[in-house]
N, C-alpha and C positions, 0 to 999 in steps of 0.2 A: 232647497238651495243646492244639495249635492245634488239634484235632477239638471240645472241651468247649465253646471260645473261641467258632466261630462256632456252634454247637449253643444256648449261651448266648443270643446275641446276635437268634436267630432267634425262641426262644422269649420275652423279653422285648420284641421286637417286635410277637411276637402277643398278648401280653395285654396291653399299653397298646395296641393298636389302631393305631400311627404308622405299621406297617409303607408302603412305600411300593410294593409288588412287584404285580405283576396279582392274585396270588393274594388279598391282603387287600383289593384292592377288590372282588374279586367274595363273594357270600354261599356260606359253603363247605356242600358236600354233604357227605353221610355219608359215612366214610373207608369206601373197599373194602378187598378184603381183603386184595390187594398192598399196598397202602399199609400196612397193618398190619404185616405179615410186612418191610415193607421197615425200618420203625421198629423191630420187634425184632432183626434184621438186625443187624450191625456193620455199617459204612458201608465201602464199597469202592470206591465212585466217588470220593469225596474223598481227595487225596493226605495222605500222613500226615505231611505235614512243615510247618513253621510256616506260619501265612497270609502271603499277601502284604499287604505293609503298603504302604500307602498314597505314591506318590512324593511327598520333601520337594522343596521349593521352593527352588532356590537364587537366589543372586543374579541372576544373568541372568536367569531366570527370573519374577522377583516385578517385578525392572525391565521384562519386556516383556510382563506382564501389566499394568502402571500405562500404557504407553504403551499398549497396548491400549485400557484405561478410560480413558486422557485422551480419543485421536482416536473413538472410540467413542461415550460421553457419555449425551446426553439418546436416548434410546430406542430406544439402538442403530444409530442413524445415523452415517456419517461426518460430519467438519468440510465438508466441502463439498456434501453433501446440505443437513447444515444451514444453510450457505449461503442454496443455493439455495432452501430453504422461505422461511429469514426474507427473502430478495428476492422472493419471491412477495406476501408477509404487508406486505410495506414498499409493493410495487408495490400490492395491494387495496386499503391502506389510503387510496396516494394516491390513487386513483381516485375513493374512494367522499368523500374529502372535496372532490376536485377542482369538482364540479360545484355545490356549496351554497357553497364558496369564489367561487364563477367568478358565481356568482349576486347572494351580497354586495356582488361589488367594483362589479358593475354596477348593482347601488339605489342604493349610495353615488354612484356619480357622477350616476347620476339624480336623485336629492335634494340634489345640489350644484347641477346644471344649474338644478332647480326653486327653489332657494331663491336663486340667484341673478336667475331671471328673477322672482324675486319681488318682492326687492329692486326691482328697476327697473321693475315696476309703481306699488311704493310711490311710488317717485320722480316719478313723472308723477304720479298720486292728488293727491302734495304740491303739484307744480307747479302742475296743474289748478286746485287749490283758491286758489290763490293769484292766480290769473289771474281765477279768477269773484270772488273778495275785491275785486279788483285791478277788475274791470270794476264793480262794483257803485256806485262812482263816478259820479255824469250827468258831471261836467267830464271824464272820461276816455273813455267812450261820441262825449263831443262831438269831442275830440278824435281818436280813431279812424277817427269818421266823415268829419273833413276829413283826415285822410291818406290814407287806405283809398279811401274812395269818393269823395274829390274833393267831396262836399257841403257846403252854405254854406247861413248861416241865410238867413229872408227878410228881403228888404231890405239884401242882399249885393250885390256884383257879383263875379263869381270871373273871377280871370284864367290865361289859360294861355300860357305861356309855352314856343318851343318855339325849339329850338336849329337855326341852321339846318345841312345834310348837310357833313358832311366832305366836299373837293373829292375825286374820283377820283385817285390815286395814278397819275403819268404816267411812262410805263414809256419806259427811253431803252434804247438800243439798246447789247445785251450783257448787260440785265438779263432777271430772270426776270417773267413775268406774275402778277400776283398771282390766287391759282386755279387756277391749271394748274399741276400736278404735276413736278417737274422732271424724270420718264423722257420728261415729252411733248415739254418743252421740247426735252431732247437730243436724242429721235429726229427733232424737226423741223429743231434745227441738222445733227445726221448726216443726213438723205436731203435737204436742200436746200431742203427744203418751206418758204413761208413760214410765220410763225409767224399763228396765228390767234389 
């Protein structure tokens, strides 16, 4: 009976084509004539007692076929291969945004730097404008001109007025000279020296 079963199993393989065995991938030749005499044959090679049936899966079993497929997974790699890719995958990625980041942050402070010293071009621009405003004035010009340059209309007399010199600061004896540094001072009191 297990002789019919894989006899069965062999011949409906071969005519749906699914079989999965060297033989049905290859294009089959013309059977010889062993091959014929072996097909008339009773079968001797195969044992006459039921097939072996396929091992059931028990508990442990089916448990350590899941842990298998847990640490297993994505394409057959372990957990820690996988790791180790996506730290690859994380490290390229900062990489390649590293430098268009690094590049950003440096326009940005450059167009702060610029738009600041802009600003403060503005600033003078304003002030400028306000000073030629300011100067366009004759009363102001006039006056300019006697502070600045000392000038006076005609038929002035300009006077100058001139403070006379602070008296010389007179150095008594045990003070410092004004101008002379006080290492000079000491080392003239330490070696004896008069003081100049």
């Amino acid at each position: 009976m297990g002789d019919t079963r894989g006899r069965s199993r062999d011949a409906r393989a071969r005519s749906s084509g699914t079989g999965r065995t060297r033989a049905a991938a290859k294009p089959r030749a013309a059977p010889s004539r062993s091959a014929e005499r072996s097909r008339d044959a009773p079968a001797r090679s195969r044992p006459s007692g039921p097939a072996p049936a396929r091992p059931r899966l028990t508990r442990a079993r089916s448990r350590a076929g899941e842990v298998v497929a847990r640490t297993t997974g994505l394409l057959g790699l372990s957990s820690t291969k996988r790791a180790a890719i996506l730290a690859l995958v994380v490290c390229a990625l900062a990489l390649t945004v590293a430098v268009p980041l690094h590049n950003f942050v440096g326009q940005r402070q450059e167009l702060a730097a610029v738009s600041e010293q802009q600003q403060a071009l503005e600033a003078d621009v304003a002030r400028l404008a306000a000073d030629r405003a300011r100067l366009a004035d004759p009363a102001e010009v006039e006056a300019q001109a006697r502070t600045r340059l000392g000038m006076v209309t005609p038929g002035e007399t300009p006077y100058v007025v001139q403070f006379p010199a602070p008296p010389a600061p007179v150095v008594e004896d045990g003070q410092a000279e004004p101008g002379v540094p006080w290492f000079r001072t000491l080392w003239d009191d330490v070696s004896g020296e008069p003081r100049r």
